[in-house]
FILOZA-153283 format. One record per residue: residue in three letters; x, z, y of N, C-alpha, C in turn; residue number from 1. Coordinates in Angstrom, 1 decimal, decimal comma, padded with zeros to 4 digits. Each point is the difference from the previous one (the first is absolute). Layout:
<sites>
SITE  rest    n.c1    n.c3    n.c2   ca.c1   ca.c3   ca.c2    c.c1    c.c3    c.c2   nr
SITE   ALA       X       Z       Y       X       Z       Y       X       Z       Y  NUM
...
</sites>
This chain:
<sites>
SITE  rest    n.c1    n.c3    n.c2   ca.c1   ca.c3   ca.c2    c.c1    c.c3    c.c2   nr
SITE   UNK  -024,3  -013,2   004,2  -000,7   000,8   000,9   000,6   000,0   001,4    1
SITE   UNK   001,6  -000,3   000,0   000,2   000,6   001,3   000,0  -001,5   000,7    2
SITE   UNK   000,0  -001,3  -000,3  -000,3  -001,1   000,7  -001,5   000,1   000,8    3
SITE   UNK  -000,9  -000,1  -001,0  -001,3   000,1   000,0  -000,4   001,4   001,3    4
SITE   UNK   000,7   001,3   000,0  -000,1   000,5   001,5   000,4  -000,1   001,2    5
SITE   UNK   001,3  -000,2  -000,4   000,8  -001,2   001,0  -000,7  -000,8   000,8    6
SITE   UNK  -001,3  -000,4  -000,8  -000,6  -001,6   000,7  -001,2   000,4   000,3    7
SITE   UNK  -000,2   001,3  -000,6  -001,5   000,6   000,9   000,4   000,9   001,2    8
SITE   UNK   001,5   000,9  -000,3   000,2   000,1   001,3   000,0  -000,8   001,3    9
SITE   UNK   000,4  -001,2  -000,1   000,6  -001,2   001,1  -001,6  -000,4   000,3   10
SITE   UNK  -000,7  -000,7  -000,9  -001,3  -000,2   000,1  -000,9   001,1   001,0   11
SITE   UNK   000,6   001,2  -000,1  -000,6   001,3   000,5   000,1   000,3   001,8   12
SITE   UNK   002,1  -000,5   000,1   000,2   000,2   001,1  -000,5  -001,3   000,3   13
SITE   UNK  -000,2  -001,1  -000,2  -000,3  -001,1   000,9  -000,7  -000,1   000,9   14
SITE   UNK  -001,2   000,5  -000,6  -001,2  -000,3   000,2  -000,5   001,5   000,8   15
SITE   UNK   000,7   001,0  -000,2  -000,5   001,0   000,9   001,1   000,4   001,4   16
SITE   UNK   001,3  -000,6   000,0   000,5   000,0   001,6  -000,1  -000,8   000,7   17
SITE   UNK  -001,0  -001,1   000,4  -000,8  -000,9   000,9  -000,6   001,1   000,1   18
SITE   UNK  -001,5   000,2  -000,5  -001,3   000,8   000,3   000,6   001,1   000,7   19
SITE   UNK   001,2   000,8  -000,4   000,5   001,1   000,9   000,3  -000,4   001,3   20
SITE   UNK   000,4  -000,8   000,3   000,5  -000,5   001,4  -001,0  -000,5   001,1   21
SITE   UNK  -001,1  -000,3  -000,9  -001,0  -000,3   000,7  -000,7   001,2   000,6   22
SITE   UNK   000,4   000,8  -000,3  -001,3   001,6  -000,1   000,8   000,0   001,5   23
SITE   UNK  -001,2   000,6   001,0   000,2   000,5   001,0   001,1   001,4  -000,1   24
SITE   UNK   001,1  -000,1   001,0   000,9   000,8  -000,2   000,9   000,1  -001,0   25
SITE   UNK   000,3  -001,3  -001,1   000,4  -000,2  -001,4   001,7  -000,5   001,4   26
SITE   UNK   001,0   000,4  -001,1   001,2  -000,5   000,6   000,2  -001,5  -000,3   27
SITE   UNK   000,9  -000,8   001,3  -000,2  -001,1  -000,2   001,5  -000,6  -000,6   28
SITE   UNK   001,0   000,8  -000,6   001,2   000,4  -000,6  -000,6  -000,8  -001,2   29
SITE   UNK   001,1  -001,4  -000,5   000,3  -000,3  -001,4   000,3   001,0  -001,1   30
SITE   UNK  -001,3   000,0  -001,1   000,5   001,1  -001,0   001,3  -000,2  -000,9   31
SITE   UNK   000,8   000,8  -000,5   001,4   000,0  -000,1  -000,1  -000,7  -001,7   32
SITE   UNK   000,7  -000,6  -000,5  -000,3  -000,8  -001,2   000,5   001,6  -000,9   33
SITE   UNK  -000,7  -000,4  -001,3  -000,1   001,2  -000,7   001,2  -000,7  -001,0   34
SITE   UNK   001,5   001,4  -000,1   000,9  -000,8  -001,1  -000,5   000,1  -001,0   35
SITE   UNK   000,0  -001,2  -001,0  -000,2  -000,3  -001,3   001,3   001,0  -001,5   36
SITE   UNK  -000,8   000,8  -000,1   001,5   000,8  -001,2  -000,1  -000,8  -000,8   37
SITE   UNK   001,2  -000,5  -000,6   000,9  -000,4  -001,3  -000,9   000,7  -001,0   38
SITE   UNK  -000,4  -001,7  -000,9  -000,3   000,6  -001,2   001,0   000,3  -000,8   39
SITE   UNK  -000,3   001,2  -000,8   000,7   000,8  -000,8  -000,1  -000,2  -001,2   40
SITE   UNK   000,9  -000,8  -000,9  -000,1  -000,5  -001,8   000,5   001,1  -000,4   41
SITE   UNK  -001,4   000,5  -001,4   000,4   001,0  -000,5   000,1  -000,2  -001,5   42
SITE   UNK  -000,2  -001,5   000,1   000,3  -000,6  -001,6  -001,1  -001,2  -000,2   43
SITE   UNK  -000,1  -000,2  -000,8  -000,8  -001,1  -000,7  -001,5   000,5   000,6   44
SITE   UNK  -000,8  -001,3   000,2  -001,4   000,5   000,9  -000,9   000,4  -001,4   45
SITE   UNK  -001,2   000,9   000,4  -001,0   001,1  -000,9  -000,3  -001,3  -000,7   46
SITE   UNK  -000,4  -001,1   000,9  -000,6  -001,1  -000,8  -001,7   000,7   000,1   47
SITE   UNK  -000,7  -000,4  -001,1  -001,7   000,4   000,6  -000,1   001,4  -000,8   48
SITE   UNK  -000,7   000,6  -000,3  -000,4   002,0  -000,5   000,0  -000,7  -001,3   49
SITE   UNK   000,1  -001,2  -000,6  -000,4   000,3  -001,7   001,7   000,3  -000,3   50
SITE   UNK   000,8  -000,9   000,5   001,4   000,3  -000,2   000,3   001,3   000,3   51
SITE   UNK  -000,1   000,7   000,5   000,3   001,4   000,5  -000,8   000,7  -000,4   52
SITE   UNK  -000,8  -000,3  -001,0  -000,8   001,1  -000,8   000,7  -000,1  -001,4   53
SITE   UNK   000,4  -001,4  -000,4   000,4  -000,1  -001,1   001,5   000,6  -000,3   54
SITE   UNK   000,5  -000,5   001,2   001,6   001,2   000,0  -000,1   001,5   000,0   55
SITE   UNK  -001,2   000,2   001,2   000,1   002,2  -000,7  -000,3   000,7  -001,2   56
SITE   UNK  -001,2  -001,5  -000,5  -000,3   000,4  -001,8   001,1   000,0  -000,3   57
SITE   UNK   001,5  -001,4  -000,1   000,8   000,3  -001,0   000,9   000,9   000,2   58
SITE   UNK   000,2   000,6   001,1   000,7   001,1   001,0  -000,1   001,1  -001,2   59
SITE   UNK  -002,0   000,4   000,0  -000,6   000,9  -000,3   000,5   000,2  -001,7   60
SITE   UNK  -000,3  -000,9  -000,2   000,6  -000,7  -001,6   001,2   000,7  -000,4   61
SITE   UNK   001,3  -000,7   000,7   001,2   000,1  -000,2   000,4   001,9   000,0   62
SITE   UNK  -000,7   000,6   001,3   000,3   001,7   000,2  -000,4   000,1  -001,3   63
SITE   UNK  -001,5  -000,1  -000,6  -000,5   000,9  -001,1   000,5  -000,5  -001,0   64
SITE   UNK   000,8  -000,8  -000,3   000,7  -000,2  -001,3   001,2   000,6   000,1   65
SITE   UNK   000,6   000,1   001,1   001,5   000,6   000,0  -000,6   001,6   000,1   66
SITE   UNK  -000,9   000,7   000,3  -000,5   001,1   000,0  -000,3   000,1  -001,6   67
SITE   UNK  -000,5  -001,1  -000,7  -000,8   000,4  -001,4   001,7   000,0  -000,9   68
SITE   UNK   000,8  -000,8   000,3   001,2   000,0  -000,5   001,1   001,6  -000,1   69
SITE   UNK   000,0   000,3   001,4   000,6   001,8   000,5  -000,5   000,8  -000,8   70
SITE   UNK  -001,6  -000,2  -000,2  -000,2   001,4  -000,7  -000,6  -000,2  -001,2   71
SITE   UNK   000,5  -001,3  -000,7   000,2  -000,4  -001,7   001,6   000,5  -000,3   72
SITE   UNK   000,8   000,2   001,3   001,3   000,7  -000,2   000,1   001,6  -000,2   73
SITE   UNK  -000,5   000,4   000,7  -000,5   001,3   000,1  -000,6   000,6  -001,0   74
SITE   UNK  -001,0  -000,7  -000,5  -000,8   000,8  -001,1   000,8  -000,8  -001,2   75
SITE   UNK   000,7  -000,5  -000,4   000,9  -000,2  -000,7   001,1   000,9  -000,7   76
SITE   UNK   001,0   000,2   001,4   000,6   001,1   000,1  -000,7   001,5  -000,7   77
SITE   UNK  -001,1   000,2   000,7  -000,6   001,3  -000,4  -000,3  -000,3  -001,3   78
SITE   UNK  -000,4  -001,0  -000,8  -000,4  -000,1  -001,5   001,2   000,6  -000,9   79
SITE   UNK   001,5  -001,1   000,5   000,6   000,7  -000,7   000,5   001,1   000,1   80
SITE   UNK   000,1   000,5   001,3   000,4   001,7   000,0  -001,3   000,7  -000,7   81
SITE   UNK  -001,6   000,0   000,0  -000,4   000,4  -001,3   000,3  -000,3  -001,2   82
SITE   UNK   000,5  -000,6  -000,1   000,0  -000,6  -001,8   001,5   001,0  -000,4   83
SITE   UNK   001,0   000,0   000,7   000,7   000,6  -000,1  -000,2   001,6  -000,3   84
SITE   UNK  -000,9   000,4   000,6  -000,4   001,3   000,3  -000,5   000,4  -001,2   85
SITE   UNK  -001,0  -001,1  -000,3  -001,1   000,3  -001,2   001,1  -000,2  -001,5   86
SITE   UNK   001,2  -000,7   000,1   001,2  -000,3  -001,2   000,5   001,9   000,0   87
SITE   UNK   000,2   000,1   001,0   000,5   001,4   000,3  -000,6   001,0  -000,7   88
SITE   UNK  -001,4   000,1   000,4  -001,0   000,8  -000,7  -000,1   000,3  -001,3   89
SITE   UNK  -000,4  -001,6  -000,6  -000,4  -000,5  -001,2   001,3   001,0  -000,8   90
SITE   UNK   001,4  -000,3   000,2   001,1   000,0  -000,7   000,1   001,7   000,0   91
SITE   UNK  -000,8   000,5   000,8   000,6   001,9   000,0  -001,0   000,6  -000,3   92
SITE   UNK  -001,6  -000,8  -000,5  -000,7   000,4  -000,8  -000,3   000,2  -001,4   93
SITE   UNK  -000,2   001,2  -000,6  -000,2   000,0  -001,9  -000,5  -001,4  -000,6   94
SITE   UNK   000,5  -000,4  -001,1  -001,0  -001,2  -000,5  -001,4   000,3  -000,3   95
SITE   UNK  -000,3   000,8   000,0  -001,5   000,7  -000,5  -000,7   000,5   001,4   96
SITE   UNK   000,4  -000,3   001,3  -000,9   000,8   000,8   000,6  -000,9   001,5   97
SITE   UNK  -000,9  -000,6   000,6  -000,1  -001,0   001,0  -000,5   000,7   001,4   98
SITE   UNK   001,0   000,7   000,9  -000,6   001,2   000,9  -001,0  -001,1   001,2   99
SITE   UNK  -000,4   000,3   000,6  -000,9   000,1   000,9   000,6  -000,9   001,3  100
SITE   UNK   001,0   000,4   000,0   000,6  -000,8   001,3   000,6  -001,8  -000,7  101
SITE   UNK   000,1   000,1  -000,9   000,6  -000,9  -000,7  -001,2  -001,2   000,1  102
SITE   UNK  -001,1   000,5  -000,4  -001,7  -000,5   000,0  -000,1  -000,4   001,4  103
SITE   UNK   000,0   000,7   001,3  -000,2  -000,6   000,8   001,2  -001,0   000,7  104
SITE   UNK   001,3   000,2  -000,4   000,5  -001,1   000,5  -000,1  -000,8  -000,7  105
SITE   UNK  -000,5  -000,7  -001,3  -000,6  -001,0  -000,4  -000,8  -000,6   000,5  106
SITE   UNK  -001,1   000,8   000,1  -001,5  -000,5   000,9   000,4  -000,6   001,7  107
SITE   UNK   001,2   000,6   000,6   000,6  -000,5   001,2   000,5  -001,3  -000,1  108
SITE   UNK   001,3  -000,2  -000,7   000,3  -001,1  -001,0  -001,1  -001,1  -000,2  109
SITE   UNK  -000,7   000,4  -000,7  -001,0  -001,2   000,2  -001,3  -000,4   000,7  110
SITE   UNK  -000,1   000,8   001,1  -000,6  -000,2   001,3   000,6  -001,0   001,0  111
SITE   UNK   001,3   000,3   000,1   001,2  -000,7   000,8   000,3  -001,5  -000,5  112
SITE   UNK   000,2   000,1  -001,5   000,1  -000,7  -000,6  -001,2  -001,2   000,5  113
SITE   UNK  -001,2   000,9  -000,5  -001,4  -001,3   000,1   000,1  -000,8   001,6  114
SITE   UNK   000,2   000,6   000,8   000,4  -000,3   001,1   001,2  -000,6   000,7  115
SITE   UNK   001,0   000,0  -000,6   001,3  -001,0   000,3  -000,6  -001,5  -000,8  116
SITE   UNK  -000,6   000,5  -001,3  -000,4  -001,7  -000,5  -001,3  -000,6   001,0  117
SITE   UNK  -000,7   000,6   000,4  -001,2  -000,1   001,1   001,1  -000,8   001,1  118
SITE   UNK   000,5   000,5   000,5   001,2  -000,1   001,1   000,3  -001,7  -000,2  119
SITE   UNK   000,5   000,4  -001,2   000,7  -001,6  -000,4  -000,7  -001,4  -000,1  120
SITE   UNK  -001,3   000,5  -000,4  -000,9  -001,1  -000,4  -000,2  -000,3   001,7  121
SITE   UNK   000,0   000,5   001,2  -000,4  -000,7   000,8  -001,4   000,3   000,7  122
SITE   UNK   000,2  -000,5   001,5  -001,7   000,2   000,7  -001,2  -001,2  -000,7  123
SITE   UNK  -000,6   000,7  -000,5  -001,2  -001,1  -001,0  -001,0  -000,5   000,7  124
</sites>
C-alpha cells in the first residue's frame, strides 16, 4: 500500500503544480520537493488477505486451545478437591443412611466430571 500512494501522491503533485502556476495570481516559486519517509520493515510482507486470514484462524485456534487446555486444569483441580470432599463425607456417614449433602456432591462430581470428558474430546 504505501508504494502504490507514494505513486498516486507524485502522480497527484505532478500534474497539479503546473495548472497552479498558471492560475492568474498563482505563485511563480518552484514547488518544494516533498521528502520521501523511509520505509519502515515491520516483518515479513501480509502477502494477499487469504494469508492473513489463514494466520488469525490459526492465531484464533492456538488461544482457544490453550484457553480449552487452562480450564481442563481448573475443573480438574475442582474434581479432585470434590472427590475428596465426597471421601470425607461418605467415610463419616452410618453404613445404612447416605445424608443429603453426600447425594449432591455426587451429582456435582459427575456434572464436572461429564464435562472435563466433553472438554477432552475436543471442539467437534
Amino acid at each position: 500500500m504505501g508504494s502504490r500512494f507514494l505513486a498516486c501522491t507524485f502522480l497527484f503533485l505532478a500534474f497539479s503544480f503546473p495548472a497552479l502556476a498558471q492560475m492568474p495570481g498563482g505563485s511563480t516559486q518552484q514547488p518544494q520537493p516533498i521528502p520521501v519517509q523511509p520505509k519502515i520493515d515491520n516483518g515479513p510482507p501480509m502477502g494477499n488477505g487469504d494469508d492473513a486470514a489463514v494466520r488469525m484462524t490459526e492465531e484464533l485456534e492456538k488461544k482457544a486451545e490453550k484457553e480449552r487446555v487452562e480450564q481442563l486444569r481448573v475443573d480438574t483441580d475442582k474434581l479432585l478437591r470434590l472427590s475428596v470432599e465426597l471421601k470425607t463425607y461418605v467415610d463419616k456417614t452410618n453404613t445404612n443412611v447416605l445424608s443429603l449433602d453426600v447425594m449432591k456432591k455426587a451429582e456435582e462430581i459427575e456434572k464436572l466430571a461429564k464435562s472435563v470428558h466433553d472438554k477432552m474430546r475436543g471442539p467437534n
